[in-house]
SETI-661418 format. One record per residue: residue number from 1; residue in one letter; x, y, z of N, C-alpha, C in turn. Coordinates in steps of 0.001 Angstrom, whole numbers, plus 500000, padded with zeros to 6 digits. Example, Ala and Ser with C-alpha at 12.3 -4.5 7.8 and 13.67 -1.06 7.14 Angstrom:
// SETI-661418
- guvo, guke, n.c1, n.c2, n.c3, ca.c1, ca.c2, ca.c3, c.c1, c.c2, c.c3
- 1, A, 513190, 494310, 507800, 512300, 495500, 507800, 513200, 496700, 507800 $
- 2, S, 512850, 497750, 507080, 513670, 498940, 507140, 512900, 500030, 507870 $
***
This chain:
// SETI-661418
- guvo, guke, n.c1, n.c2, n.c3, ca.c1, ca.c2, ca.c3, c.c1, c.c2, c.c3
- 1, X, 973940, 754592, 200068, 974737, 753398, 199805, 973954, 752134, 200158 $
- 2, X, 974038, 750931, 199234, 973539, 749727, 199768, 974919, 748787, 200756 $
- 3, X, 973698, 748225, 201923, 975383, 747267, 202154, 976001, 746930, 200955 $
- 4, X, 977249, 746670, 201742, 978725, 746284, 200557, 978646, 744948, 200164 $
- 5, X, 978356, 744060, 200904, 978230, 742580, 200014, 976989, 742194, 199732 $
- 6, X, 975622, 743134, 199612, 974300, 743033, 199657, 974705, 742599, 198291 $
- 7, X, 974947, 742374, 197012, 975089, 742066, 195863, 975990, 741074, 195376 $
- 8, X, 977600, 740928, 196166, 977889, 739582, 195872, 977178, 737895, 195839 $
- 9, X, 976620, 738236, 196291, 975963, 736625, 196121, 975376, 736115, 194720 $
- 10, X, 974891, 737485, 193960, 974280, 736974, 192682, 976184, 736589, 191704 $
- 11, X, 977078, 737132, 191757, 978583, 737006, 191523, 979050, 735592, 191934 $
- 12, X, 979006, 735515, 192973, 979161, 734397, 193458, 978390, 732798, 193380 $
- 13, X, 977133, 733366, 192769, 976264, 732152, 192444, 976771, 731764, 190926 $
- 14, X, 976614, 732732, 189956, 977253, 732511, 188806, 978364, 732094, 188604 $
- 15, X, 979788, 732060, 189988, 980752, 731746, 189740, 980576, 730063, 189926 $
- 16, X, 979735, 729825, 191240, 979452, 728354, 191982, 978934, 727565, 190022 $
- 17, X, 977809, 728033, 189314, 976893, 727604, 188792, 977926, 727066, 187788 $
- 18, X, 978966, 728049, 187376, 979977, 727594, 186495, 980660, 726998, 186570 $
- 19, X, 981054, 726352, 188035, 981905, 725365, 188049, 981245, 723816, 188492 $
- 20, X, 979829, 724235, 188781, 979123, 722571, 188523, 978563, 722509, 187576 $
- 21, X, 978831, 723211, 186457, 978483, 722564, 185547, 979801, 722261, 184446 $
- 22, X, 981000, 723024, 184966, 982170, 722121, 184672, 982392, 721347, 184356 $
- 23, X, 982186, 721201, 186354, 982497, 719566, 186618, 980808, 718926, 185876 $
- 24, X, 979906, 719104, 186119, 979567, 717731, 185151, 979868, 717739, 183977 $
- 25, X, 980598, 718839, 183028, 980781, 718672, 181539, 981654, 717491, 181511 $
- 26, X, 982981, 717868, 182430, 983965, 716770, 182485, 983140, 715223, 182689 $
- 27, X, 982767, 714933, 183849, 982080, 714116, 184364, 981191, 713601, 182580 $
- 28, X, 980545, 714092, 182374, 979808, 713379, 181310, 981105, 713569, 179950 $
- 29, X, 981852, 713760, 179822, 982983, 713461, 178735, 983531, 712310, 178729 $
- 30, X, 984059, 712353, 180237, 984409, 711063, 180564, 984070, 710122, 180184 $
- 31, X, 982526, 710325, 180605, 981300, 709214, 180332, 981271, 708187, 178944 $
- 32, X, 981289, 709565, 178346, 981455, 709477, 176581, 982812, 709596, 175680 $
- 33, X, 983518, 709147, 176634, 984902, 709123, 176276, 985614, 710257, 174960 $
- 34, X, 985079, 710921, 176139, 985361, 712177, 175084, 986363, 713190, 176012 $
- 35, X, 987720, 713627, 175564, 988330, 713776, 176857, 989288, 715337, 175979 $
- 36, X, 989277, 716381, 176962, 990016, 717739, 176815, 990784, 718258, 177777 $
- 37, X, 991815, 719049, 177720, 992501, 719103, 178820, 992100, 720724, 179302 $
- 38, X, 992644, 720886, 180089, 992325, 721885, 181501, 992980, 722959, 180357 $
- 39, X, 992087, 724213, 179752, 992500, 725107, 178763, 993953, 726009, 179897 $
- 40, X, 994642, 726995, 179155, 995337, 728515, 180462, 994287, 729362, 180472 $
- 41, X, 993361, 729409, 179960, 992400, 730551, 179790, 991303, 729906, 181305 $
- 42, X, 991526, 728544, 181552, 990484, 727981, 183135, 991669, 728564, 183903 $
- 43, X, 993112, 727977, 183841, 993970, 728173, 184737, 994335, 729486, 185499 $
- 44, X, 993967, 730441, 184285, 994274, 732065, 184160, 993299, 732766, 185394 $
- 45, X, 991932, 731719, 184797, 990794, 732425, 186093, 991134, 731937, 187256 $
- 46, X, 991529, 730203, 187600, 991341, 730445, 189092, 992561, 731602, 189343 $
- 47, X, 994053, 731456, 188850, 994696, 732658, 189237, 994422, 733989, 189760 $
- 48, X, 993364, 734548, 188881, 992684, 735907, 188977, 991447, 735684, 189971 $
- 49, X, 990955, 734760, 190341, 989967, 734598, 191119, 990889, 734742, 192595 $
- 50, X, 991854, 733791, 192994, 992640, 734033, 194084, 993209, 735245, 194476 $
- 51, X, 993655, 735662, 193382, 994312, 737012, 193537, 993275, 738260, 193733 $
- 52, X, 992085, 738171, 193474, 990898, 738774, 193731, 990371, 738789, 195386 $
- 53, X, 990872, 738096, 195780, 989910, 737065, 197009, 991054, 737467, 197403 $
- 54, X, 992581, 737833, 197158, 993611, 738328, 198148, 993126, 740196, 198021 $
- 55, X, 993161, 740310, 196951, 992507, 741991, 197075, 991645, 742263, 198476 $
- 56, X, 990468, 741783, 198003, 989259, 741983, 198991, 989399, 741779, 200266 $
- 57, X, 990265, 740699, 200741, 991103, 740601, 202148, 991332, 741508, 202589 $
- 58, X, 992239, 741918, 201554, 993510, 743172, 201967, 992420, 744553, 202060 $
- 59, X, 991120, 744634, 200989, 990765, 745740, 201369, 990004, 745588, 202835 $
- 60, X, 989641, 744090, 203228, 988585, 744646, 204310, 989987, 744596, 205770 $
- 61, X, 990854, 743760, 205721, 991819, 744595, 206527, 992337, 746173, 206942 $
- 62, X, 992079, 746423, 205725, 992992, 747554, 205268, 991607, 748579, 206179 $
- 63, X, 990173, 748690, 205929, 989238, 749445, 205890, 989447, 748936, 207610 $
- 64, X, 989634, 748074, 208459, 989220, 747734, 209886, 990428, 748397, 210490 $
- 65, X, 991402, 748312, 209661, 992708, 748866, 210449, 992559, 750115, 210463 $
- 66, X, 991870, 750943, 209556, 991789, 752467, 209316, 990585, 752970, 211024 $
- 67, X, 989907, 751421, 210441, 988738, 752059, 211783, 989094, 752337, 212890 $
- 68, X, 989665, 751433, 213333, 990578, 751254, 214581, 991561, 752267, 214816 $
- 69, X, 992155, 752671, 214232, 993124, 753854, 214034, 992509, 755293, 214281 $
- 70, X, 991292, 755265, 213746, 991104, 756296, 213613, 989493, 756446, 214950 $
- 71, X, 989429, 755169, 215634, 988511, 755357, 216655, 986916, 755624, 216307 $
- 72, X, 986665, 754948, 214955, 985432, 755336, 214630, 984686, 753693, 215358 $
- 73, X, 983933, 754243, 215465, 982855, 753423, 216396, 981746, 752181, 215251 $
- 74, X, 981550, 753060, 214048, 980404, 752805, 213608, 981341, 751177, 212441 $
- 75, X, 980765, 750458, 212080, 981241, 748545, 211812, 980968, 749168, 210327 $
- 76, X, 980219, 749568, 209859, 979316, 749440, 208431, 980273, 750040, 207221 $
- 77, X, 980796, 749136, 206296, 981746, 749938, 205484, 981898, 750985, 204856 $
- 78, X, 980711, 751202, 204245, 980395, 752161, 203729, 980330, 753692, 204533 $
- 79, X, 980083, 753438, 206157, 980041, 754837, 207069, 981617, 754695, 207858 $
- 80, X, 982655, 753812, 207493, 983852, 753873, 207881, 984289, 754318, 206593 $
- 81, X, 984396, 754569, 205175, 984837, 755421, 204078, 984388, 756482, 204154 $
- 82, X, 983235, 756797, 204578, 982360, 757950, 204631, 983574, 759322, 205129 $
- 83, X, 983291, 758394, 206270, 984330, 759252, 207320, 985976, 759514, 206751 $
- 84, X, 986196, 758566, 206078, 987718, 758667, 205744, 987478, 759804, 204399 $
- 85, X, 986727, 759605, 203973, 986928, 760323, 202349, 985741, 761241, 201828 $
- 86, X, 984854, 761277, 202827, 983512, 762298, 202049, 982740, 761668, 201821 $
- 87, X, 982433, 762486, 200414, 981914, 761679, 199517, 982402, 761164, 198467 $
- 88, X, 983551, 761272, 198697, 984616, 760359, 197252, 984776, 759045, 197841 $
- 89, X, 984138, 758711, 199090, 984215, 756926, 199739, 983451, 756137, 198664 $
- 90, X, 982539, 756560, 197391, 981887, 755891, 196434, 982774, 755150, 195718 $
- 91, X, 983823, 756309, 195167, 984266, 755379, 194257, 985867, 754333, 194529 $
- 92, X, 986236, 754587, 196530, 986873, 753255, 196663, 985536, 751967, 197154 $
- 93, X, 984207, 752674, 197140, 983568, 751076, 197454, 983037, 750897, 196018 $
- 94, X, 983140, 751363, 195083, 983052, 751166, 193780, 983887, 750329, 193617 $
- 95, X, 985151, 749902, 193319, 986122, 749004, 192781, 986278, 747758, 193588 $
- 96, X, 985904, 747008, 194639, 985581, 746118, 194880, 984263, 745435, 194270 $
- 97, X, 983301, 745875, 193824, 981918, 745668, 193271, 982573, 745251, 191430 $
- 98, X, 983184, 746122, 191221, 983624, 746501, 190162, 984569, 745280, 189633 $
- 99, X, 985558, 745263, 190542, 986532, 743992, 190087, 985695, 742882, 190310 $
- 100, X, 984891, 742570, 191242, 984022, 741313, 191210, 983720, 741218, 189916 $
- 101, X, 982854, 741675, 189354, 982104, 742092, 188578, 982825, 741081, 187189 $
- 102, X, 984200, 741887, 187020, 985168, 741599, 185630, 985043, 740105, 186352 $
- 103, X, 985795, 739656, 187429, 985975, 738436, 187353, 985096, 737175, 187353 $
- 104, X, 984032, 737520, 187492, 982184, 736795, 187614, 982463, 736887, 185717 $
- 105, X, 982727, 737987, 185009, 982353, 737679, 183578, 983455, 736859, 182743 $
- 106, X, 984725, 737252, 183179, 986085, 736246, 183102, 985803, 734131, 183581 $
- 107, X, 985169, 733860, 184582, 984745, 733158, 184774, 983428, 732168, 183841 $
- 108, X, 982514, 733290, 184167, 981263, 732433, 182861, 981974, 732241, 181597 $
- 109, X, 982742, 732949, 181156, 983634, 732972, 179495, 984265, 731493, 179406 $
- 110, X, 985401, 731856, 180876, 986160, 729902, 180825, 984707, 729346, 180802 $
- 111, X, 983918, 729046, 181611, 982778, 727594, 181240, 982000, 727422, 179824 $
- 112, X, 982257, 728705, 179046, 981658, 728689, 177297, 982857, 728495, 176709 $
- 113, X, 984212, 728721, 176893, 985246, 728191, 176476, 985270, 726395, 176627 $
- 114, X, 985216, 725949, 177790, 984932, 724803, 178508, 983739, 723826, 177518 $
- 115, X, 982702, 724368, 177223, 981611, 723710, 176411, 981798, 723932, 174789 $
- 116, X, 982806, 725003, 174750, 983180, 724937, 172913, 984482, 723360, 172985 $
- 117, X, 985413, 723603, 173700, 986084, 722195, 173850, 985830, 721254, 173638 $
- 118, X, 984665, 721073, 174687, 983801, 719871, 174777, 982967, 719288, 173078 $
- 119, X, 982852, 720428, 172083, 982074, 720076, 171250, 983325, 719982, 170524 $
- 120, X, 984531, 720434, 170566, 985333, 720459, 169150, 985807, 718490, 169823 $
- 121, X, 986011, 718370, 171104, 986882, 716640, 171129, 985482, 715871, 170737 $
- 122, X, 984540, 716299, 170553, 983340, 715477, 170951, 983483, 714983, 168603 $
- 123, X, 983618, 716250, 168424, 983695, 716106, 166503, 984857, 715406, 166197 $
- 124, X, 985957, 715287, 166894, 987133, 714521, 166595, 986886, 713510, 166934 $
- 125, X, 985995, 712515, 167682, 985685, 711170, 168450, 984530, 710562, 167300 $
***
């Protein structure tokens, strides 16, 4: 197993990258008085982004409370599933990686949604 968040950061950079360049799409619309409103398909993600970020809570609660319960000594997530499940602990640290994953590609989509906008108010101006 690799650590468990050894890979969010590239997820998380793509999510950061997409929303400054958002905000400067907006920011330079403005500029150019070129103006679109906030699509449900942006609104939809932060929704699913929060509700994601409540998942992952709940799982790393959920995985510390098991530890504790069950008196295992060892911090490392992957050797606290170990213990709970075998080797079937893969595929519950699979679906945290996994749902990141959808919502990192749900995300880049709104900011190409975001820049098709930008070109359809930009042809109406």
């Amino acid at each position: 197993f690799r650590p468990f968040f050894s890979h969010f950061w590239f997820f998380v950079l793509i999510i950061v990258l997409r929303d400054f360049f958002v905000t400067f799409l907006r920011y330079y619309s403005n500029k150019k008085n070129v103006y679109f409103k906030t699509s449900f398909l942006a609104k939809t993600k932060t929704a699913i982004q929060m509700f994601f970020a409540f998942l992952l809570m709940f799982f790393l609660l959920t995985t510390f409370a098991i530890k504790d319960s069950l008196k295992i000594k060892e911090n490392s997530i992957e050797i606290i599933w170990q213990n709970i499940l075998g080797k079937n602990a893969e595929i519950v640290l699979f679906l945290p990686s996994f749902l990141m994953m959808l919502v990192t590609l749900f995300t880049a989509f709104t900011g190409l949604d975001y820049l098709l906008q930008f070109f359809k108010a930009r042809r109406k101006n």
